[in-house]
Steps between C-alpha positions, in 0.01 A plus 500: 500500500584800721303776649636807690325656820501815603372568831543663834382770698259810380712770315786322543576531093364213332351625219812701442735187518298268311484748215894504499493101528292505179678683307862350587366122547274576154187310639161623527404661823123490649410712791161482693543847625527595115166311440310625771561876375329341152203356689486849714446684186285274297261330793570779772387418835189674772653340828800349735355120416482601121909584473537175644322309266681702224852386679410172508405466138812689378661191708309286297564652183866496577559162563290431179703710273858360659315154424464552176811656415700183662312279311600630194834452679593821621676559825319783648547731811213596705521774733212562798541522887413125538266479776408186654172557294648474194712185582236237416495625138878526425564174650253383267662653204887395586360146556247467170852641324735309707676830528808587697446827690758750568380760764664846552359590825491901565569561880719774679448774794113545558546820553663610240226298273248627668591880411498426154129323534411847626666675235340225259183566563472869533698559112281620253666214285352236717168338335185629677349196537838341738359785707167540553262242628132631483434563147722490176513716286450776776188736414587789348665785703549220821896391529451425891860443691519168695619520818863355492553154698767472784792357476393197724167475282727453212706217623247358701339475153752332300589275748173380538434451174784310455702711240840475697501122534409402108679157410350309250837283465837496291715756536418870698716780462452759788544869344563777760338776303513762850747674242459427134833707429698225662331211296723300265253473277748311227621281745114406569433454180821282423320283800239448362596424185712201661212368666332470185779337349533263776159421478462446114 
């Protein structure tokens, strides 16, 4: 049984990439931001320590659906920024699944990551509740601006955190996504797709 993960720094592309895996690889894809957004708009949320609880069930929920998908014996890939928080869980799952992981591990020029986290968050296309942390959904008529993080703030975050340094075993591709124009994306898939050969 295989599993791909997709992690790595915020903005770096995940969602993006593991999208494309999905549809190339043909396996089901899970992402926890993707459930969050769901819980945002069905459960909302009145405070900082209430988005947190939300995040940490859509971690829950994610490993549960990816469980159940590889029991019915499914390879699955699950994409999320893989904080040391969420490692208890997914070590649970590969090892209740004897499951070979394959990580694809987002990393590349802070900087450059860290204006498109700005950019991120201040599209109109970018789900409210990613955004805000007092209250979702925002009263009516309030759509209050956040004051942006620094650029130390951001790495100081993801480093502490543990985001850059995700290895929950097997094999761990490192993608350089600082310019996704220059990814060979077929040769990455073409990788991967060995791997899981290998490890059939």
């Amino acid at each position: 049984m295989h599993c791909v993960l997709v992690g790595g720094m915020p903005a770096s592309g995940k969602s993006h990439l593991a999208r494309r895996l999905s549809k190339s690889l043909g396996l089901p894809l899970f992402s926890k931001d993707g459930i969050k957004e769901r819980l945002f708009d069905a459960v909302g949320f009145r405070s900082r320590e209430e988005k947190v609880a939300l995040g940490v069930g859509a971690m829950e929920i994610l490993y549960y659906a990816a469980d159940q998908v590889m029991a019915a014996g499914s390879p699955v890939i699950l994409e999320n920024n893989f904080e040391s928080a969420s490692f208890p869980g997914l070590k649970a799952l590969l090892e209740r699944r004897r499951c070979q992981p394959i990580t694809l591990l987002l990393t590349g020029d802070p900087a450059v990551i860290y204006r498109r986290f700005l950019e991120r968050d201040q599209s109109p296309q970018r789900h409210r509740g990613h955004v805000v942390n007092t209250v979702y959904p925002e009263p009516p008529g309030r759509r209050p601006l956040a004051a942006p993080i620094t650029l130390e703030q951001f790495v100081a975050g993801f480093q502490a955190r543990g985001m850059g340094d995700f290895d929950p075993g097997g094999p761990r591709i490192m993608v350089d996504v600082t310019d996704f124009e220059t990814l060979d994306y077929e040769g990455l898939v073409e990788q991967v797709r060995v791997l899981m050969r290998e490890k059939a």
